[in-house]
N, C-alpha and C positions, 0 to 999 in steps of 0.2 A: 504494500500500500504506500502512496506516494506521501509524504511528507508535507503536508501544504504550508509548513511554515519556511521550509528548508527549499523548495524547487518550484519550480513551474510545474505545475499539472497541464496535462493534453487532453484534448475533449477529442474524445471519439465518437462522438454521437453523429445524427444528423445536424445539416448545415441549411435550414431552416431562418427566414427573417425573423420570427416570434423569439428564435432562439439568440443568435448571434446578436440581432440591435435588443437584447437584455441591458447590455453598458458596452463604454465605451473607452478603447486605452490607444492613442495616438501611436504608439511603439510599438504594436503586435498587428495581425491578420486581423481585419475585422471581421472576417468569415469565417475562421478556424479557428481563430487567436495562438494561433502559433509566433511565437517570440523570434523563428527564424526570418523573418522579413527583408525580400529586396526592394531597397531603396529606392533602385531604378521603376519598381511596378507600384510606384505611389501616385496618388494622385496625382498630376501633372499641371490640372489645373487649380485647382484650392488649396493643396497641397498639407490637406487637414488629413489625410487620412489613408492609411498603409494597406498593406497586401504581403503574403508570400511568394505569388509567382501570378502572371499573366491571368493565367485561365479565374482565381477568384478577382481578378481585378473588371474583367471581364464580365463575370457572372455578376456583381454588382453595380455596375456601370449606369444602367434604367435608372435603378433603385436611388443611387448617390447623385443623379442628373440632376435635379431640381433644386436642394440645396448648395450642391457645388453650383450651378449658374448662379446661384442667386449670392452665393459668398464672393465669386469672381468679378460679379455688376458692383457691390459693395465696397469689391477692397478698390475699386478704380477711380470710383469716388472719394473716401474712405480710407489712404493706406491701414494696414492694423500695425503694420511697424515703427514701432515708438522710439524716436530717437533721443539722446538723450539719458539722465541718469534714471530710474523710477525706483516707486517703493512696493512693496508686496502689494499695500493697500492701494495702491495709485493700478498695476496691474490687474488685479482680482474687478476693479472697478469700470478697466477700459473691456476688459473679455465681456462683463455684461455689459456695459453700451454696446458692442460690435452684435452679442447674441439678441437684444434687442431690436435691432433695427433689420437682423435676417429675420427675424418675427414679424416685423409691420410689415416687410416686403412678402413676404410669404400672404398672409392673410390669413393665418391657422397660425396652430397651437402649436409648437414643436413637440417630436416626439423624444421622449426621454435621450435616447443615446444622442440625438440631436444636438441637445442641449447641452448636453457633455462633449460635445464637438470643440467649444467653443469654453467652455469650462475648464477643461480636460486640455486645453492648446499648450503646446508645446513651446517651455522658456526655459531659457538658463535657470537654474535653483539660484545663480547668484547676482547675478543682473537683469534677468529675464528678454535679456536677446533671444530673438526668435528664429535665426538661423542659423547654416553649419554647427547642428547639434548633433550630442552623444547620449546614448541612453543607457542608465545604470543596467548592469549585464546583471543584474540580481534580484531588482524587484520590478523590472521595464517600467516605473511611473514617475520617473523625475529624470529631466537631461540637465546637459553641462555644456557650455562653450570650451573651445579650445584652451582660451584664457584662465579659465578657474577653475580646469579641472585640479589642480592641488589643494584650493578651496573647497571643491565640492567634496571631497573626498576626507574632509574635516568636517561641514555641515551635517551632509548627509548623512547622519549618524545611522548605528547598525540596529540599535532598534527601530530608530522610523524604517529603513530598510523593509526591517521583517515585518513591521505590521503593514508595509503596502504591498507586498509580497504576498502577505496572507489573502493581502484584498484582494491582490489579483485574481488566486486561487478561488478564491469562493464565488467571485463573479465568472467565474471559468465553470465551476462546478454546479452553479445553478442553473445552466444549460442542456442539465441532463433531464428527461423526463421522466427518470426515477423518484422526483423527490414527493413525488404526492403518496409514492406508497412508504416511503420511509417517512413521511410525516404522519397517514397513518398508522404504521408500525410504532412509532414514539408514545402516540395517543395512548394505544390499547395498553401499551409499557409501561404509561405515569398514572394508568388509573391505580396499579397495583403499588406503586413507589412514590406517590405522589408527598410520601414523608420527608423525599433527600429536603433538607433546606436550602438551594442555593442551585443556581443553574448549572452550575461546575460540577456537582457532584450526583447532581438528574442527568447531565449528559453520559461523564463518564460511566455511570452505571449502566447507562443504556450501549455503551460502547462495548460493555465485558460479555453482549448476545454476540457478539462478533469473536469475542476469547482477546478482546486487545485494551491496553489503556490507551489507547493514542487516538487522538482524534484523526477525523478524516474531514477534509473540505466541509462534507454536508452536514459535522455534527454543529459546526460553529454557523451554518445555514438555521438548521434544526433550532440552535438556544438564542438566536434574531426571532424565528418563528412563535415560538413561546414566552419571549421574556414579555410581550404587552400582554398579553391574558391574564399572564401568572402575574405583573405589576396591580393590575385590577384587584386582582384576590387579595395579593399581598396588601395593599393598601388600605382596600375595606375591611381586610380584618384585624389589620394595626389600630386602626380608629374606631373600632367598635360601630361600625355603618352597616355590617353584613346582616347581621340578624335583623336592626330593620328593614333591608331593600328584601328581604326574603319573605314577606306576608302569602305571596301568590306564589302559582305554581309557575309561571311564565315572566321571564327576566328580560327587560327590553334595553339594551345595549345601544347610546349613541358614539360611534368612532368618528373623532374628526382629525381629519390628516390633510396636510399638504400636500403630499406626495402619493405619487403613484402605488394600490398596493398591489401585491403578489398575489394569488389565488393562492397558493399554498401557506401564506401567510394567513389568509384568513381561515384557513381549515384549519388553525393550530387554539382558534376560539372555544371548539368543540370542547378543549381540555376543561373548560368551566360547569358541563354537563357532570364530567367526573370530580371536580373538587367538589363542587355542590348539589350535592346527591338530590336536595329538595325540590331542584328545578326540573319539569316535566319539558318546557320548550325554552327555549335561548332562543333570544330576536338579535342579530345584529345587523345594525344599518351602520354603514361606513359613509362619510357625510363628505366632500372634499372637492373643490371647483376644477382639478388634474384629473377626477374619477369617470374611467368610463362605467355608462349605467347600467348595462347590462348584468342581470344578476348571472350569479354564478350559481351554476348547477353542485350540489352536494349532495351526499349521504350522509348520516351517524355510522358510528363504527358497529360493529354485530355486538355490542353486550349494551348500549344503549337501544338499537331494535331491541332487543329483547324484552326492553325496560319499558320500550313504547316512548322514548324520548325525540323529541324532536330539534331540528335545529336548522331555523330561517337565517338566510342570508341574502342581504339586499347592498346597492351602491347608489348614492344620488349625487350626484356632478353637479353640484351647488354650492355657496357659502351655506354657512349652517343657519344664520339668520334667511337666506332664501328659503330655507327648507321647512322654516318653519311656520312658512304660508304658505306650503304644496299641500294639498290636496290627499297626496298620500301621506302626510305625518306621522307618525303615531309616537305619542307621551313617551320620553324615557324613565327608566328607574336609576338610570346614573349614566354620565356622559362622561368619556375619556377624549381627552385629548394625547395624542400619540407626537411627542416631539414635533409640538405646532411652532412657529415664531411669531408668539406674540405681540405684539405691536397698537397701539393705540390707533394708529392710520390705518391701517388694515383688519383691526379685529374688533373694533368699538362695537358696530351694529353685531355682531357675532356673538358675544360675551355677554350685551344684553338681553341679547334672546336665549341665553344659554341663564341665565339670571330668572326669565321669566317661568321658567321652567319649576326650579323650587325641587330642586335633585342635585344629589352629591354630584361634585367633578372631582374627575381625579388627572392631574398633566404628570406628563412623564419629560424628564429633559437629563440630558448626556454630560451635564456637567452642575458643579455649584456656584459657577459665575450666572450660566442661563436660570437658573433655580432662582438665585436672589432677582434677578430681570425679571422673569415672570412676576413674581411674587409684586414687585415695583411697579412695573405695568399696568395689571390687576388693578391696585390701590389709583392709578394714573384715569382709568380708566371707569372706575364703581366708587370711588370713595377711599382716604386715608384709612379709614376705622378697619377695611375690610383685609386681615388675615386669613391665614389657612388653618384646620385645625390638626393640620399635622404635617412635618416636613421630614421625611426620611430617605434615608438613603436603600434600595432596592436588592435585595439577593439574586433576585432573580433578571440582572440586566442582561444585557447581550453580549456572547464572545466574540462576536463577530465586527471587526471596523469597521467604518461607513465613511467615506470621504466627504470631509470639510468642505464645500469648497467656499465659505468666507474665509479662512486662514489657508489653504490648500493644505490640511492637514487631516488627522483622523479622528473621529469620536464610536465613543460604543452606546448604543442608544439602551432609554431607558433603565438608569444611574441613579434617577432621586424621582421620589414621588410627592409630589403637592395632593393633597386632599382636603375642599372644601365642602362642610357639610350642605350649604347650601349660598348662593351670592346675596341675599337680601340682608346682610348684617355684618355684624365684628363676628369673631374665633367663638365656635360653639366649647363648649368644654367638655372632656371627653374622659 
């Protein structure tokens, strides 16, 4: 079994759009993501995006036409190359202007890997020149100019290294269409162990069906996939809120996210059937304006049929304040937000409809700087008076990095939990 902290994993699988535009890494195949890449069969015109040999350069050609036109009309007007000294911040800032304005020119949404085009663009780690670059032969997600390669080779320290290395691997590994049954497989596994305390030691145990301690790419997929569910539980039962949202036999779930989710992410909810045996149906509605609405088709697992448990799953591609003039509503008994950003410009109308509510929230955030932000915003946004009535830090976060890209660095989500028992007031006491 390959090492995903140690090497590049290879995807054998099918070479599928749904699968490969998953994410997106400037220094590898975008169709195979093989790390061997010739230079010569890159884009020639955009010059955003790589290949190992002719034939996939070829085979994506249609598909990359539209966005590459539309990057080559922009940089003409537009250079992207910035001359001059800059800062990370001054950088991170010109990539979203340039991804912005292939946005207005497009007239659509971009699609994730898209967005990582221009995210994801290739600079010096230490002056962020964007040409005659090298890329680390170790974790392919940061390059170097000629110039500072003896500098990069001091910055680029060997832990960040390993954790973009890791990243790579897991965004390589979730390309296999194995993971719906290894997500099942997890499910049936924590209804019986659901005692470990802590994500590290619910994986690894899950690892010893295999006879190995070592993780494999999909176990640190696997504890991404559970650590919001298990954050939920954990949190209502730190604040003493379970036993009230539990009166009924049907638990209605609002998730609000930024961000695009996984289908196998959402299958990892189910786990809530088995921590909380009193629940006959689990509702979750995934709430988020990036959401396509199509629901997703599911089963429960065979010891929940058994039980006659059921488990709805819905997505509505709206602000949460929109949603809560649609037509299809329905009441929550506690609303999660899932590593939202916050923002008084962006989330005022959202918060107070999440307010009129009059149900526990529970935010999850990947660090204690965003933890105190929230918490700030919040009060910015509802009132000084208004705390949480409990701020802790999570067992059950996730192993898995997730790429920064406001600092172009890494976070592991779901780190600290905020729980307020309701917004119409100051800190319940608990």
């Amino acid at each position: 079994m390959e090492d995903p902290e140690k090497e590049i994993i290879k995807h054998n699988g099918s070479l599928l759009p749904k699968l490969y535009n998953q994410f997106f890494n400037p220094n590898i195949c975008h169709i195979c993501k093989s790390v061997d890449i010739d230079s010569s069969k890159s884009c020639d015109k955009c010059y955003m995006i790589s290949y190992c040999h002719q034939d996939h350069k070829s085979f994506h050609e249609m598909q990359h036409k539209e966005i590459c036109e539309a990057v080559v009309k922009l940089s003409k007007l537009k250079p992207r190359m910035i001359s001059g000294p800059i800062t990370l911040y001054r950088w991170i800032n010109e990539k979203r202007k340039f991804m912005k304005l292939i946005h207005q020119s497009l007239f659509r949404q971009l699609e994730q890997h898209e967005e990582e085009m221009f995210l994801c663009m290739k600079s010096c780690l230490i002056c962020y020149k964007q040409n005659y670059l090298n890329a680390c032969k170790k974790c392919y997600s940061v390059n170097y100019c000629i110039q500072h390669k003896v500098q990069f080779n001091t910055e680029h320290t060997e832990f960040m290294c390993k954790q973009l290395r890791l990243l790579l691997n897991i965004n390589i590994a979730s390309m296999t269409p194995n993971l719906t049954e290894i997500t099942r497989s997890f499910i049936a596994f924590a209804d019986e162990n659901i005692k470990f305390g802590n994500t590290f030691q619910l994986i690894t145990e899950f690892a010893k069906i295999r006879k190995t301690l070592d993780w494999a790419a999909t176990d640190y997929i696997l504890s991404d996939y559970i650590s919001g569910p298990l954050a939920l539980y954990y949190g209502m039962q730190k604040s003493n809120f379970l036993q009230l949202l539990l009166q009924a036999d049907i638990f209605t779930v609002h998730i609000i996210t930024a961000n695009r989710v996984n289908k196998n992410n959402l299958r990892a909810w189910e786990i809530l059937l088995h921590c909380i045996p009193r629940i006959k149906k689990l509702v979750i509605i995934i709430i988020g304006s990036k959401l396509k609405p199509d629901p997703p088709i599911y089963e429960v697992c065979e010891n929940c049929q058994s039980k006659k448990k059921q488990f709805s799953l819905s997505s509505v591609s709206k602000m949460y304040y929109e949603y809560t003039t649609d037509y299809k509503y329905k009441r929550p008994d506690v609303i999660v937000g899932i590593q939202v950003e916050i923002t008084k410009k962006l989330w005022s109308q959202s918060i107070r409809a999440i307010q009129a509510q009059s149900c526990p929230l529970l935010l999850t955030t990947s660090d204690v700087f965003r933890t105190c932000r929230y918490i700030k915003e919040m009060k910015n946004i509802l009132g000084a008076n208004l705390t949480p009535d409990i701020e802790i830090k999570s067992p059950f976060n996730s192993c898995a990095p997730h790429k920064d890209f406001r600092i172009d660095g890494v976070y592991y989500c779901n780190k600290y939990i905020l729980v307020y028992k309701n917004l119409n007031g100051s800190s319940s006491s608990i």
